[in-house]
Biotite code that builds the C-alpha atoms (Angstrom):
import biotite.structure as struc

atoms = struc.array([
    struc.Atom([-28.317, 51.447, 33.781], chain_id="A", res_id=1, res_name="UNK", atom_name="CA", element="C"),
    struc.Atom([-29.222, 50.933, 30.179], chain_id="A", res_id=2, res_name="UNK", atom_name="CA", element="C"),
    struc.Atom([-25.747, 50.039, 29.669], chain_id="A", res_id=3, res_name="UNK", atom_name="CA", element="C"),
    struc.Atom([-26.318, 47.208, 31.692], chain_id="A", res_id=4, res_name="UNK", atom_name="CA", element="C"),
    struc.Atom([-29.855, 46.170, 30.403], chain_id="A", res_id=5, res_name="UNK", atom_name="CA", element="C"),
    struc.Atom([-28.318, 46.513, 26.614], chain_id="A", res_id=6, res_name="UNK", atom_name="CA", element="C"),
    struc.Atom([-25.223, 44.079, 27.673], chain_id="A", res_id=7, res_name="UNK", atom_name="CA", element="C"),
    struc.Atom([-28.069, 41.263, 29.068], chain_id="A", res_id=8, res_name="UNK", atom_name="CA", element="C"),
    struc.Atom([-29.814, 41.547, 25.797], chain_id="A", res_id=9, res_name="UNK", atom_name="CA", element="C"),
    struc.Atom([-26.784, 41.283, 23.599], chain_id="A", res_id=10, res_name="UNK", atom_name="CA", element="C"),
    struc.Atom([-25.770, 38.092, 26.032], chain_id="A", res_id=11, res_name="UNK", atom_name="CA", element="C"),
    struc.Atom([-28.982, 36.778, 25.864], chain_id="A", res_id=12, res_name="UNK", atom_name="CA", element="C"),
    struc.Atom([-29.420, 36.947, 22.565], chain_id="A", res_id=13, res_name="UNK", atom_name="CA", element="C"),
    struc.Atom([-26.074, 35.434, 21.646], chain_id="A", res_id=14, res_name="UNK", atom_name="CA", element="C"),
    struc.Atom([-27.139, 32.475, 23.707], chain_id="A", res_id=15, res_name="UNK", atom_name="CA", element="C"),
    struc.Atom([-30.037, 32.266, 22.120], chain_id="A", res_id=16, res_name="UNK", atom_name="CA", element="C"),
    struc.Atom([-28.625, 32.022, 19.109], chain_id="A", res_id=17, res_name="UNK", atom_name="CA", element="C"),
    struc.Atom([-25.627, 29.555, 19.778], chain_id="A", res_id=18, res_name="UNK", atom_name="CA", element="C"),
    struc.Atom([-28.663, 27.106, 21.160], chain_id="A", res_id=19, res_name="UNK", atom_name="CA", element="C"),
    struc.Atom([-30.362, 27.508, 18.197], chain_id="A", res_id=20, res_name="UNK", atom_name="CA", element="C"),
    struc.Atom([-28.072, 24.920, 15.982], chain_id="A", res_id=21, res_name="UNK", atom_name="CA", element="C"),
    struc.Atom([-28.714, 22.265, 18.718], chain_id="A", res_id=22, res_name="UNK", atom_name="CA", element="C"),
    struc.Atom([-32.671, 22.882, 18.814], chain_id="A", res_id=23, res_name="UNK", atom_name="CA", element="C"),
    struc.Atom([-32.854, 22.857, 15.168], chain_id="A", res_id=24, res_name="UNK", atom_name="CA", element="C"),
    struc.Atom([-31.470, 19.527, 15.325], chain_id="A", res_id=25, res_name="UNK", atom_name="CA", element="C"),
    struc.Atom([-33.616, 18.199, 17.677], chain_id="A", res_id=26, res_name="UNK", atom_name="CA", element="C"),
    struc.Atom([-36.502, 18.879, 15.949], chain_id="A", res_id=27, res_name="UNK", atom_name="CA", element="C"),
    struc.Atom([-35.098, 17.501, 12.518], chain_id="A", res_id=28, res_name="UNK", atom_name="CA", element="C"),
    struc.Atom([-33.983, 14.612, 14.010], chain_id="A", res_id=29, res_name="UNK", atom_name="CA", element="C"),
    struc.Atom([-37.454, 13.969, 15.429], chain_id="A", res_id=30, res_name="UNK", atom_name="CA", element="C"),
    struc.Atom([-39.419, 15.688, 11.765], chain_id="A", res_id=31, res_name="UNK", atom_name="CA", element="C"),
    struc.Atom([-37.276, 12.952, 9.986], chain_id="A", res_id=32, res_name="UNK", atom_name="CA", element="C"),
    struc.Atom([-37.572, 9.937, 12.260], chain_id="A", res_id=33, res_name="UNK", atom_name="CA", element="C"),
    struc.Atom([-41.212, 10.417, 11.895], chain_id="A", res_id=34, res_name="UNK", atom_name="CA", element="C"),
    struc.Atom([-41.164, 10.636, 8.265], chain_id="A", res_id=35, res_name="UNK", atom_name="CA", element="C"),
    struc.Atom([-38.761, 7.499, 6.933], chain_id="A", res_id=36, res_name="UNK", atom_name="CA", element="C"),
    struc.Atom([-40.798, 5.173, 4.651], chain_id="A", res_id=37, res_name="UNK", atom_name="CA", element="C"),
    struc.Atom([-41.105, 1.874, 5.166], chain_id="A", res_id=38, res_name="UNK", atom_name="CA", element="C"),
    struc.Atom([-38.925, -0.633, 3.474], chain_id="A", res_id=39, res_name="UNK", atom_name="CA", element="C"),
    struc.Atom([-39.965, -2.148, 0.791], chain_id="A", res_id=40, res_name="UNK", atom_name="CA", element="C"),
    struc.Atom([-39.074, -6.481, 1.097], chain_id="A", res_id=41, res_name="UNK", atom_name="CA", element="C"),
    struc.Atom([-38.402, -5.813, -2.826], chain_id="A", res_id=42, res_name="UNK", atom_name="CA", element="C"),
    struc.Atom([-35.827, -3.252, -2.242], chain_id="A", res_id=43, res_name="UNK", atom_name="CA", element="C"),
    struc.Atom([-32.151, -4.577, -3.622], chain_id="A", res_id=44, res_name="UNK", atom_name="CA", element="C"),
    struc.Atom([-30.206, -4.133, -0.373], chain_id="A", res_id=45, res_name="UNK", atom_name="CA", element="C"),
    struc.Atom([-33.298, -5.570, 1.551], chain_id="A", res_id=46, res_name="UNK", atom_name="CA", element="C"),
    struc.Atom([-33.533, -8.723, -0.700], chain_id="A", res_id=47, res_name="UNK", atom_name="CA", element="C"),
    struc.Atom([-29.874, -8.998, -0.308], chain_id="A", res_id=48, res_name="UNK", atom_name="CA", element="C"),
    struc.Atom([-30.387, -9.216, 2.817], chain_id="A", res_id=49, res_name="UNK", atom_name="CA", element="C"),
    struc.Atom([-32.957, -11.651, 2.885], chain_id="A", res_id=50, res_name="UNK", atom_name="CA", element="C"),
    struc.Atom([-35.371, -9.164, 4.505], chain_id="A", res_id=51, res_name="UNK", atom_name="CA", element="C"),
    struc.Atom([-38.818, -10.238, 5.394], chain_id="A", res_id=52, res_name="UNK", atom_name="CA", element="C"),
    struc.Atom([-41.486, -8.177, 7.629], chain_id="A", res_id=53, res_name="UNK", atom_name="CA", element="C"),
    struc.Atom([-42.663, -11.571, 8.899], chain_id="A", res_id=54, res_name="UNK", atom_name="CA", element="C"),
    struc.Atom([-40.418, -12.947, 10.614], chain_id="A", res_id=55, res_name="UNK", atom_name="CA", element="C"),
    struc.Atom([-41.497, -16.667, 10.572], chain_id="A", res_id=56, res_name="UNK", atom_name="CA", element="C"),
    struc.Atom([-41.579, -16.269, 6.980], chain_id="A", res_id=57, res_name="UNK", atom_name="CA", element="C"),
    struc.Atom([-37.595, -16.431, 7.023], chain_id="A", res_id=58, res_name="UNK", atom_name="CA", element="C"),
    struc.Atom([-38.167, -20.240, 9.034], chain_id="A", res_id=59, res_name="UNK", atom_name="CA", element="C"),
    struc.Atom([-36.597, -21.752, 5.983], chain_id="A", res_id=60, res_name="UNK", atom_name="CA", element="C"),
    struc.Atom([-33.767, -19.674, 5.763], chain_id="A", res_id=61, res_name="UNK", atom_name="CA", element="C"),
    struc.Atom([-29.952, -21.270, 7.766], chain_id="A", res_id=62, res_name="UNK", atom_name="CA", element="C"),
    struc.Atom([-29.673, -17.974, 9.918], chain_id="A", res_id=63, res_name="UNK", atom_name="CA", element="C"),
    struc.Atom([-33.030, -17.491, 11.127], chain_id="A", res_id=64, res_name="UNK", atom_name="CA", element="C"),
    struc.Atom([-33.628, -18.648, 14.681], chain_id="A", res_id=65, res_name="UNK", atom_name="CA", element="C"),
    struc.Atom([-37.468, -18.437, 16.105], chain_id="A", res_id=66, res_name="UNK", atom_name="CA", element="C"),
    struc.Atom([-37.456, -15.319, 18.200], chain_id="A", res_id=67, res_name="UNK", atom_name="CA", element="C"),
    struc.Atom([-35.271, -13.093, 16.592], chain_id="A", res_id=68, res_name="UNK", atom_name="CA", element="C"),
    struc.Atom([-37.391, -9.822, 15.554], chain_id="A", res_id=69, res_name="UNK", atom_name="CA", element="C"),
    struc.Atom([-35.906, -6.891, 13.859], chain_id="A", res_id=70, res_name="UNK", atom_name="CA", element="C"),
    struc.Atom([-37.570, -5.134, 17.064], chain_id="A", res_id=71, res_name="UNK", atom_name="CA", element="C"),
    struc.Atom([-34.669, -7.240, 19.748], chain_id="A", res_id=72, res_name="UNK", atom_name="CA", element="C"),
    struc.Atom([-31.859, -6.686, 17.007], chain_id="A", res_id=73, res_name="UNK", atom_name="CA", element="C"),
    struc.Atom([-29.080, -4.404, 17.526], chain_id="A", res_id=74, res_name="UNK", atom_name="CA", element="C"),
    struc.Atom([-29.773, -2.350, 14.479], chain_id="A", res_id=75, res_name="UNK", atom_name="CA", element="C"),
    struc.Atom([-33.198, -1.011, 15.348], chain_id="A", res_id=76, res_name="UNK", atom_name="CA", element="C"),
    struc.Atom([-33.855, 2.255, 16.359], chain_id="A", res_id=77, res_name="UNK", atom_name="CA", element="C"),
    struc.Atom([-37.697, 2.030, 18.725], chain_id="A", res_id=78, res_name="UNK", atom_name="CA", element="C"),
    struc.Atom([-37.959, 5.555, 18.401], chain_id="A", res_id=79, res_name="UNK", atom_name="CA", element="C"),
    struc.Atom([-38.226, 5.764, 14.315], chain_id="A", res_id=80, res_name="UNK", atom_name="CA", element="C"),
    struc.Atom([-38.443, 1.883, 13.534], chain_id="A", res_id=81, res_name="UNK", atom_name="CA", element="C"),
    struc.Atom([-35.424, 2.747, 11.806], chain_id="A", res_id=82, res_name="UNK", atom_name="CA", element="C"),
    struc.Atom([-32.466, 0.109, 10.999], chain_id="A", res_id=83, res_name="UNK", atom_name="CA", element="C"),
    struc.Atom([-28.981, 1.133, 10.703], chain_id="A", res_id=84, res_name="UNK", atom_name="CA", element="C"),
    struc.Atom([-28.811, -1.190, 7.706], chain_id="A", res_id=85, res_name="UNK", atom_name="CA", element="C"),
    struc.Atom([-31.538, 0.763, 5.872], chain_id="A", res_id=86, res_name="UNK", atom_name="CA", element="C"),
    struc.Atom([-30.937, 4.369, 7.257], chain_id="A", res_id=87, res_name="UNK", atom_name="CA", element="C"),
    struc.Atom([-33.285, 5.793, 4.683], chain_id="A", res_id=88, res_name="UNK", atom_name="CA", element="C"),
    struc.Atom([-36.212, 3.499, 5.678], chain_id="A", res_id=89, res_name="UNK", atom_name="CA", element="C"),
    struc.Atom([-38.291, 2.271, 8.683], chain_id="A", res_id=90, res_name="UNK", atom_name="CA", element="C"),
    struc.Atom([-39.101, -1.483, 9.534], chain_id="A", res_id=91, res_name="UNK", atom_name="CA", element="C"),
    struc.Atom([-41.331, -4.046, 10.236], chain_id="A", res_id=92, res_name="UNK", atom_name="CA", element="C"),
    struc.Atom([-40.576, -4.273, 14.286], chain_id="A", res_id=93, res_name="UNK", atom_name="CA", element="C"),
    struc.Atom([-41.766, -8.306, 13.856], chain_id="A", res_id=94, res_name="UNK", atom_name="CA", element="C"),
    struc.Atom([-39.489, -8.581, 10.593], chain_id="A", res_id=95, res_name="UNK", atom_name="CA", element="C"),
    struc.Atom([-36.178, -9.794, 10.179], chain_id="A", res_id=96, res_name="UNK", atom_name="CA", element="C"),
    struc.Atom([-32.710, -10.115, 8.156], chain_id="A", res_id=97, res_name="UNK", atom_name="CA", element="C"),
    struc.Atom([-29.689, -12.183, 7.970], chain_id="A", res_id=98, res_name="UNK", atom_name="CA", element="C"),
    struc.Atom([-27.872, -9.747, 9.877], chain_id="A", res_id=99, res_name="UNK", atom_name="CA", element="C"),
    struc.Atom([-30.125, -9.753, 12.637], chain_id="A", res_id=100, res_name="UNK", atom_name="CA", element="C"),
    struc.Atom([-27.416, -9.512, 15.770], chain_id="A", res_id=101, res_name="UNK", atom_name="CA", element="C"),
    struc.Atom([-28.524, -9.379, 19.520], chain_id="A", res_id=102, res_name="UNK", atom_name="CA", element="C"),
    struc.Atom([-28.403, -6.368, 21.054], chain_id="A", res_id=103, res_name="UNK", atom_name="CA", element="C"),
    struc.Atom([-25.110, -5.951, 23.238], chain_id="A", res_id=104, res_name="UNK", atom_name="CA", element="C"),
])
């Protein structure tokens, strides 16, 4: 009998601990989404980029079409404001970019 109740443990606990990797991740994923600053319109990449966290303040520029929001772009993550174009920062969900794409 405690033969048996020692083998549950040692499965149990090896479960436990094979889950832990993808619970860790979970919760980094989420610590980090939560903590990504926001871009900064002065940033290098973003200015390449013609970034702007108005978008009507891009009405001037040849790419910009009224409606397009980094929030309806393919790039942005909802859950972080995050852009795949800027992984290390958030973004203005009403801002945009010349590389603003529909999402698919």
């Amino acid at each position: 009998m405690a033969n048996q109740s020692r083998r549950k443990f040692m499965r149990n606990s090896v479960m436990g601990l094979a889950a832990l990797p993808f619970g860790a991740g979970i919760l980094s994923k989420t610590a980090f989404a939560q903590e990504l600053p926001r871009l900064d319109p002065s940033n290098s990449t973003a200015q390449a980029l013609n970034y702007v966290e108005v978008a009507s303040d891009a009405s001037d520029h040849p790419a910009y079409e009224e409606g397009e929001l980094c929030s309806n772009c393919m790039f942005f993550n909802a859950e972080n404001e995050g852009c795949q174009l800027f992984p290390q920062n958030s973004v203005e969900p009403d801002g945009w970019c010349q590389s603003w794409t529909a999402q698919g």
